[in-house]
C-alpha positions, 0 to 999 in steps of 0.5 A: 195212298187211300185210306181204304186201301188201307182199311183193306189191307188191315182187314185180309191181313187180320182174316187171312182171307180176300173172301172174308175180308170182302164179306165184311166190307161188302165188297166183291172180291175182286174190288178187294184184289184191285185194292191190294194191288194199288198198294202194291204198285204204290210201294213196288212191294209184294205184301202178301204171300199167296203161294199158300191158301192163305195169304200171309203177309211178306216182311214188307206186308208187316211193317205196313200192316203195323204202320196201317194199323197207326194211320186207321187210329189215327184217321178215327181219332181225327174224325172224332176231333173235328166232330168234338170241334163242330158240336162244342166240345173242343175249341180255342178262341183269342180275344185282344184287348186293352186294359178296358176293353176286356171289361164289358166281356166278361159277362160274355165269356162267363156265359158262354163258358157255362155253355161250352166249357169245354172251349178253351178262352184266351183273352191278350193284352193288345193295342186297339190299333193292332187288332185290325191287322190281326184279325186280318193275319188270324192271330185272334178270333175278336178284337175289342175297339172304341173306333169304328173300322170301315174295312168291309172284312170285318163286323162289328157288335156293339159291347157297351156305350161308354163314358168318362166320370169323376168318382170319389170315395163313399164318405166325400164331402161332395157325395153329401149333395145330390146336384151337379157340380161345377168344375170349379169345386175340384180345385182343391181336390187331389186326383189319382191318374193312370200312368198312360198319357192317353187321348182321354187324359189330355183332354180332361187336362185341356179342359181344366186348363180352359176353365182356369182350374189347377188339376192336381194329380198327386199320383200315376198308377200303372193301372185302373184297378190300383186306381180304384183301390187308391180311391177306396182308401180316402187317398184320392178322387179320379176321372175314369172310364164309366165301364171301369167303375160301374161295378163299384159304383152299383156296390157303392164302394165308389160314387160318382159325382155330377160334374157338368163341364166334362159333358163339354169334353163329348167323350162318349164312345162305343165299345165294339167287338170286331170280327171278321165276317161270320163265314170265316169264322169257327164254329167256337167264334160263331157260338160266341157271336150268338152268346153276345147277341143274347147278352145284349139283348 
């Protein structure tokens, strides 16, 4: 069945007359009967009347007439979605990432929601060594990874160069000094730690371990931002992603002090945004990539 078969149909049914109906839709006569009657052969149905002069609907011509009526509405109401879809108006995009990953997106999103308001942004909680098998399902749009993934489905966008810092609370005695520290001036120190045992973390252990200096964590808390607050509140000092404090340390609610041995721990990493390639993606992912490109820039 042919929605312009349809389109005919509707419109001698309405004008009671082949004639007029192939006026207004610039068509012969007899290209408007041949329509009629695939119907007709499609549904094994007479649905027009013509014994009189003008054809009248049968029973069964009135319930495809109401029916026809439905499909036309809806056929405009989806060429007028997809039109929304391909200029911006209308779109859903899923993001994964960690607890840190989010952060160097939100810039992003804040600017591409100014731009598009319409689009619908939904940013889920996923381990990192999820998101490539997800991309590859289309359960989401973008992955944020600290990892490089050699898979050539996927393309990548650089997000942020990140790092790890000791930060302490503003008034701390060692903020009294512009110098770098060694390590072993944080024996003393009490430190505040994510709940997590994670890469990272073993690896400031190791190292504390290595310079014989006892790393006093006198608290584990579910996430970075009680951690920062725990800070704030003169509790205690903390080793943490720089992208998770930078915003507090430009406000000057925490300061970050030079440690030099933690340079040792090269624990640099590049936060990416992961895709696949730019052909299978939507038209709301495609205006995002553009967004973090002019961000970046």
């Amino acid at each position: 069945m042919e929605f312009h078969d349809l389109e005919v149909f509707v419109t001698v049914a309405r004008e009671k007359s082949f004639s007029k109906a192939a006026k207004i839709m610039l068509r012969t006569q007899p290209a408007i009967s041949l329509s009629i009657r695939r119907l007709e052969d499609e549904f094994n149905e007479k649905l027009f009347d013509r014994s009189s002069k003008e054809p009248v609907l049968t029973y069964e011509g009135e319930v495809l007439f109401q029916y026809a009526q439905k499909l036309l509405n809806m056929k405009d109401e989806v060429f007028q979605a997809i039109s929304e879809v391909q200029e911006l108006h209308r779109g859903h995009l899923k993001i994964g990432a960690n607890e840190i990953g989010v952060l160097p997106l939100l810039d992003q999103i804040s600017k591409f929601n100014r731009n598009y308001p319409n689009i619908f942004i939904e940013v889920m909680r996923i381990h990192s060594r999820d998101i490539p098998r997800m991309l590859s399902n289309h359960e989401i749009d973008f992955g944020v990874t600290s990892f490089n993934n050699p898979d050539p489905q996927f393309e990548s966008k650089l997000l942020y160069d990140d790092r790890i810092c000791c930060v302490v609370y503003p008034e701390h005695e060692l903020t009294q000094h512009s110098t770098t520290f060694s390590i072993k001036r944080l024996r003393n120190e009490r430190f505040a730690a994510h709940q997590s045992k994670s890469f990272y973390r073993s690896q400031v252990e190791k190292l504390f371990e290595r310079y014989q200096v006892p790393l006093h964590i006198e608290i584990e808390l579910p996430n970075i931002e009680s951690i920062k607050i725990y800070i704030e509140n003169k509790n205690a000092i903390a080793i943490l992603p720089l992208i998770s404090v930078a915003r507090e340390i430009n406000q000057g609610t925490l300061k970050e002090i030079k440690i030099k041995e933690i340079a040792e721990l090269q624990l640099e990493r590049k936060i990416q945004l992961l895709y696949r390639k730019s052909e299978n993606l939507s038209h709301s992912a495609r205006a995002f990539i553009n967004t973090v490109d002019t961000e970046i820039l």
